[in-house]
MDTraj code that builds the backbone (N, CA, C; nanometers):
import mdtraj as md
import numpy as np

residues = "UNK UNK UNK UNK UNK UNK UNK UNK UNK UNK UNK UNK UNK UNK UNK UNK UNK UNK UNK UNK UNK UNK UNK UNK UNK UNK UNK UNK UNK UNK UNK UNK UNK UNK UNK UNK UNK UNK UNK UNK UNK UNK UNK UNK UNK UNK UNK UNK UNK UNK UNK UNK UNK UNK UNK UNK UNK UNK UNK UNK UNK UNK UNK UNK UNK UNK UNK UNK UNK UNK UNK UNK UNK UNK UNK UNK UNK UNK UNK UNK UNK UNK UNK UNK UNK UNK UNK UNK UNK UNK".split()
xyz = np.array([
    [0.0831, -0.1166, 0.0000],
    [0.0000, 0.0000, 0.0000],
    [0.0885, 0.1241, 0.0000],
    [0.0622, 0.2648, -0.0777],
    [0.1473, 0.3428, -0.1075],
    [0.0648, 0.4838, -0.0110],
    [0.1259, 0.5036, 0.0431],
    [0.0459, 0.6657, 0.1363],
    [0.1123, 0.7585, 0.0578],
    [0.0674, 0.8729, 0.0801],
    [0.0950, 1.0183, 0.0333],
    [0.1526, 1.0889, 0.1037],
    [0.2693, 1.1601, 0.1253],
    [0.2907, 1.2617, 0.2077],
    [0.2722, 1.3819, 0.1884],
    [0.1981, 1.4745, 0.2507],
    [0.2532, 1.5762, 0.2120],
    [0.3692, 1.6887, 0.2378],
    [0.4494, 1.6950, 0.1504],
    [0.5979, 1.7516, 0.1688],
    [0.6020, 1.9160, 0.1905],
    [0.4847, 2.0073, 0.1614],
    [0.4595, 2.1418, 0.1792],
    [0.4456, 2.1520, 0.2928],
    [0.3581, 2.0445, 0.3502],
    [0.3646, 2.1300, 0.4832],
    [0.4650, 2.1962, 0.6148],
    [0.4176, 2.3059, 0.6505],
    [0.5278, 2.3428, 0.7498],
    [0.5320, 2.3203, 0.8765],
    [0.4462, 2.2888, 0.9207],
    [0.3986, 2.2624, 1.0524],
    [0.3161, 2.1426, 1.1060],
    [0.2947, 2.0234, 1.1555],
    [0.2164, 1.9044, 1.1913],
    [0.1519, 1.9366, 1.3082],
    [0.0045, 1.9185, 1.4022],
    [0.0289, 1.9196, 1.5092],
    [-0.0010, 1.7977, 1.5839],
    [0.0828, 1.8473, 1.7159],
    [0.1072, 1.7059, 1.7713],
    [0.0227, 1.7364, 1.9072],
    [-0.0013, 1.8433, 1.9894],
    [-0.0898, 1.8176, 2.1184],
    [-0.1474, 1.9134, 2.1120],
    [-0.2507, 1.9214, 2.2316],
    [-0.3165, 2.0392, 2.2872],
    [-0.2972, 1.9805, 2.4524],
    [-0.2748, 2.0837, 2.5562],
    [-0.2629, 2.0516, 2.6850],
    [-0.2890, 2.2208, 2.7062],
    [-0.3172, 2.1986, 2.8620],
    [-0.3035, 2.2788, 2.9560],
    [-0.2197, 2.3312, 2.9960],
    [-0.1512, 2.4240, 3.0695],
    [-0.0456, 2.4564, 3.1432],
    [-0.0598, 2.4407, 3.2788],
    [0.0130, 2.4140, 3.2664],
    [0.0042, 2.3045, 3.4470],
    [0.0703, 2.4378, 3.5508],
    [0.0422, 2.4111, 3.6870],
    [0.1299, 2.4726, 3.7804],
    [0.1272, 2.6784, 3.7973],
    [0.0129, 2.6389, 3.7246],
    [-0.0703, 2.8140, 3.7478],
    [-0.0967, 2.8755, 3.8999],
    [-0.1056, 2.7797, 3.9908],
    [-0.1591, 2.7713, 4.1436],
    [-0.0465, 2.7923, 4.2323],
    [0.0832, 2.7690, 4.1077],
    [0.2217, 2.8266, 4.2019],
    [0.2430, 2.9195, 4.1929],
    [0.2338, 3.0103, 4.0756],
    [0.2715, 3.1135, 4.0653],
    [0.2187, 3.2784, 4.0578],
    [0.2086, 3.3623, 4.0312],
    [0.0960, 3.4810, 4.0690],
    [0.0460, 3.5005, 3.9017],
    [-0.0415, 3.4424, 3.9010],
    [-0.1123, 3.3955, 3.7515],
    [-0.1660, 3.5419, 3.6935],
    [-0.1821, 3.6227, 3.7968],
    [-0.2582, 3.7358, 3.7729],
    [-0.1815, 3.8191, 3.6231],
    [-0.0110, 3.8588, 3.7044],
    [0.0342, 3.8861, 3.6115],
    [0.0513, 3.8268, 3.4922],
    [0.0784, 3.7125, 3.4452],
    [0.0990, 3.6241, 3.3605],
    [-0.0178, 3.6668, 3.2535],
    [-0.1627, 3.6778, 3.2774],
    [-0.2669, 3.6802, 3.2043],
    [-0.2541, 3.8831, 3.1145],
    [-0.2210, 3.9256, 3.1754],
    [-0.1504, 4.1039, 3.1286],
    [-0.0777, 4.0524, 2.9698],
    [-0.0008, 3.9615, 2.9606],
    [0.0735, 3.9499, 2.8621],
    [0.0599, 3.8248, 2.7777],
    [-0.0449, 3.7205, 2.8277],
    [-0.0939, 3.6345, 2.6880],
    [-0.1879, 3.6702, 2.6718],
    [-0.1774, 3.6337, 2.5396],
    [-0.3270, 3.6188, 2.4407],
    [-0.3041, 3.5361, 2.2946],
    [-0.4736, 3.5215, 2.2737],
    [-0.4693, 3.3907, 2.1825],
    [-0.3256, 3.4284, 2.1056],
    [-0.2887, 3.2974, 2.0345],
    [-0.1658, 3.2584, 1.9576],
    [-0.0428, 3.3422, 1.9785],
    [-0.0253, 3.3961, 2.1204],
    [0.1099, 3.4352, 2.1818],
    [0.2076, 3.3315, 2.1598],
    [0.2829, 3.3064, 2.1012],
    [0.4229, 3.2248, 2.1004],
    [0.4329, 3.2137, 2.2179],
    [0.5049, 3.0664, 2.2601],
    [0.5694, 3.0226, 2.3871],
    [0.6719, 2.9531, 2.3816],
    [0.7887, 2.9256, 2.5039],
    [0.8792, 2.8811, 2.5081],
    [0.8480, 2.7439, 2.5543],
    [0.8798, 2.6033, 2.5236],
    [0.8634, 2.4668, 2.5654],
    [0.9147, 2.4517, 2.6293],
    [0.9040, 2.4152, 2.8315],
    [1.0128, 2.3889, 2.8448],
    [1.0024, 2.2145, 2.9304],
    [1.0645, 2.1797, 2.9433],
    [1.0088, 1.9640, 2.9825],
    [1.0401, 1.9838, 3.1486],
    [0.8993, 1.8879, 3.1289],
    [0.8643, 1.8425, 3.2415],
    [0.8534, 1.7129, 3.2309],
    [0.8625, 1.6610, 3.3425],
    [0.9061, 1.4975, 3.3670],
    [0.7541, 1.4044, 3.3169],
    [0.6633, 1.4535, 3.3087],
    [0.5495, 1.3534, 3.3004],
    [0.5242, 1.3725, 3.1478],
    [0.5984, 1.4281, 3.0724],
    [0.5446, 1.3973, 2.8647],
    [0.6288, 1.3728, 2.8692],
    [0.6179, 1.2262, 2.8260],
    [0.7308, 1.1611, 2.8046],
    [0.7740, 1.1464, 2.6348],
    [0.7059, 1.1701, 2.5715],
    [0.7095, 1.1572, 2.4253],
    [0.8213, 1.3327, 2.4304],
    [0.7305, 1.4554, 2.4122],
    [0.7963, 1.5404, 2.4354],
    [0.9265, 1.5913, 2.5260],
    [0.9478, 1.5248, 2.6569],
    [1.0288, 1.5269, 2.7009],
    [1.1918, 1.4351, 2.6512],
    [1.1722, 1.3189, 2.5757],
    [1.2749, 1.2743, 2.5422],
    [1.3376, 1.3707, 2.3777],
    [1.2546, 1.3700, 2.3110],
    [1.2888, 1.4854, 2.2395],
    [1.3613, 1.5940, 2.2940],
    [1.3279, 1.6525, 2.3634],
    [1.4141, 1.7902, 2.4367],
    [1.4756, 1.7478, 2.5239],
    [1.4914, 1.5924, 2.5678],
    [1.6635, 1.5530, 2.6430],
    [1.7452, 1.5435, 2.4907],
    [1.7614, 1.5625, 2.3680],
    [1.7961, 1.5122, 2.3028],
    [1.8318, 1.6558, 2.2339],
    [1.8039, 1.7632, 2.2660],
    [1.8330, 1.8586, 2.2642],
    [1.7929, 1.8752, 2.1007],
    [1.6577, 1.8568, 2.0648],
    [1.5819, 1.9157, 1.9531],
    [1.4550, 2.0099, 1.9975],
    [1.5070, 2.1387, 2.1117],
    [1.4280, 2.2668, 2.1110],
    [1.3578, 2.3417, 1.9971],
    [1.4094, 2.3580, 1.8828],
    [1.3932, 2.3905, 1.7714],
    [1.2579, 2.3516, 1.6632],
    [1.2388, 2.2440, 1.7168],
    [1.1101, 2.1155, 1.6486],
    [1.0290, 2.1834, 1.6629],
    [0.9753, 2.2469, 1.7947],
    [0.7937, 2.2838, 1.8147],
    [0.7917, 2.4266, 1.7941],
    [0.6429, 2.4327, 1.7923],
    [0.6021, 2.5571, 1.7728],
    [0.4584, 2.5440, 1.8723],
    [0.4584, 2.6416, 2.0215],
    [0.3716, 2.6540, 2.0651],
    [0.3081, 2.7634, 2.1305],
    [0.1443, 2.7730, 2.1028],
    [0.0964, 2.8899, 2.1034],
    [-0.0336, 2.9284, 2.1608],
    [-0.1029, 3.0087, 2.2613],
    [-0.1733, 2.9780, 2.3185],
    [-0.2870, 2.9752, 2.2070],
    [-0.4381, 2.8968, 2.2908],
    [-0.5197, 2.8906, 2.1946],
    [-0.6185, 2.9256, 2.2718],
    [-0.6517, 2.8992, 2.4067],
    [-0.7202, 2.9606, 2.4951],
    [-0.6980, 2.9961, 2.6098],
    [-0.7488, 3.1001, 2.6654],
    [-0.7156, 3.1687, 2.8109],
    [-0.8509, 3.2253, 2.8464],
    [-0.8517, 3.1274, 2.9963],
    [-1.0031, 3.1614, 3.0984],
    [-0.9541, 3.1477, 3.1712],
    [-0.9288, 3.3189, 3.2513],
    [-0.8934, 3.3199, 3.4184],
    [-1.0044, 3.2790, 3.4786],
    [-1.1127, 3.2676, 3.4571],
    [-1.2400, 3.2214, 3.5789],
    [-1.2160, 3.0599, 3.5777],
    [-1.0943, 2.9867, 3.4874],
    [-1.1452, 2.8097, 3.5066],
    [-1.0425, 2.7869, 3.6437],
    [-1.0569, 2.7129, 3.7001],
    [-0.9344, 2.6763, 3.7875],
    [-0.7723, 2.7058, 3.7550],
    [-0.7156, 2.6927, 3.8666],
    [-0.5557, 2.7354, 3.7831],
    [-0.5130, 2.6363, 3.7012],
    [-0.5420, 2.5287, 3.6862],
    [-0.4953, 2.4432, 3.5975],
    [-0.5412, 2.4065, 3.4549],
    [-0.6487, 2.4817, 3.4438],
    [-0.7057, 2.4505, 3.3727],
    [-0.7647, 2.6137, 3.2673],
    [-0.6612, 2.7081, 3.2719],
    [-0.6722, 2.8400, 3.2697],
    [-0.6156, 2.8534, 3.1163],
    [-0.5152, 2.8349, 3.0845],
    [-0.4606, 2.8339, 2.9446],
    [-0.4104, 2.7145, 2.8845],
    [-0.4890, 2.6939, 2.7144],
    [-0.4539, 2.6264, 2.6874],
    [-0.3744, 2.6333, 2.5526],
    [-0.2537, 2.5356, 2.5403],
    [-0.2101, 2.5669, 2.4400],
    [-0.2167, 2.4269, 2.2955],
    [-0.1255, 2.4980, 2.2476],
    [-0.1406, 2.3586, 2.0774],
    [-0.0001, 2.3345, 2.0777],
    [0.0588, 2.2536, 2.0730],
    [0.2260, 2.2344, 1.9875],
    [0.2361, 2.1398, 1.8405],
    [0.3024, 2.2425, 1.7787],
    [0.3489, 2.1813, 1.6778],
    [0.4572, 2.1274, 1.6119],
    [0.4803, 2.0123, 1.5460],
    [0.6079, 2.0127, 1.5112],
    [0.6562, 2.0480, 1.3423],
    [0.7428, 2.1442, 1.3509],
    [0.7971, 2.2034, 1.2319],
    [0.8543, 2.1191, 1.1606],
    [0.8528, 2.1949, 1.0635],
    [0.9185, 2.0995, 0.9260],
    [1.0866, 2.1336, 0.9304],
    [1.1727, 2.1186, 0.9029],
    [1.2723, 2.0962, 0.8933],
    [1.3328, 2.1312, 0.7459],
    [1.3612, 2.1765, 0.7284],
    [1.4535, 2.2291, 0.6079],
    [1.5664, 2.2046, 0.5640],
])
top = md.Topology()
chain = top.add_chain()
for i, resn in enumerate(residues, 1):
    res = top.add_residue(resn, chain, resSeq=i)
    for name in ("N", "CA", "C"):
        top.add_atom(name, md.element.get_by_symbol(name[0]), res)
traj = md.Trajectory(xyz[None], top)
């Protein structure tokens, strides 16, 4: 059986999650400066393990992630959410 790729594309996506650990920090400010599709920095945490071995492997460069929603009234954990993607490579 023969699949198709497609080779244009620039971007795949691979999750949507939450941002965890809002309840540690003073969230208030944080919400002043995102908004939808704000760029973000990835950084690993021990429980994605798919994503996390990637970035022990020191391929930072791969994703692209960006918020997609933000509700200060949901719980802190459950307040912003984002998408990651993985880039195409050139």
């Amino acid at each position: 059986m023969q699949t198709s790729v497609n080779r244009t594309a620039r971007k795949v996506h691979l999750d949507n999650f939450h941002i965890a650990g809002f309840s540690y920090w003073d969230v208030c400010e944080a919400f002043e400066y995102l908004k939808i599709g704000t760029k973000l920095d990835l950084v690993r945490e021990a429980d994605n393990h798919d994503i996390s071995k990637y970035l022990d492997m020191g391929l930072e460069g791969i994703y692209e992630v960006r918020d997609t929603r933000i509700t200060p009234e949901n719980h802190p954990e459950g307040q912003v959410e984002v998408i990651i993607y993985i880039l195409a490579q050139e």
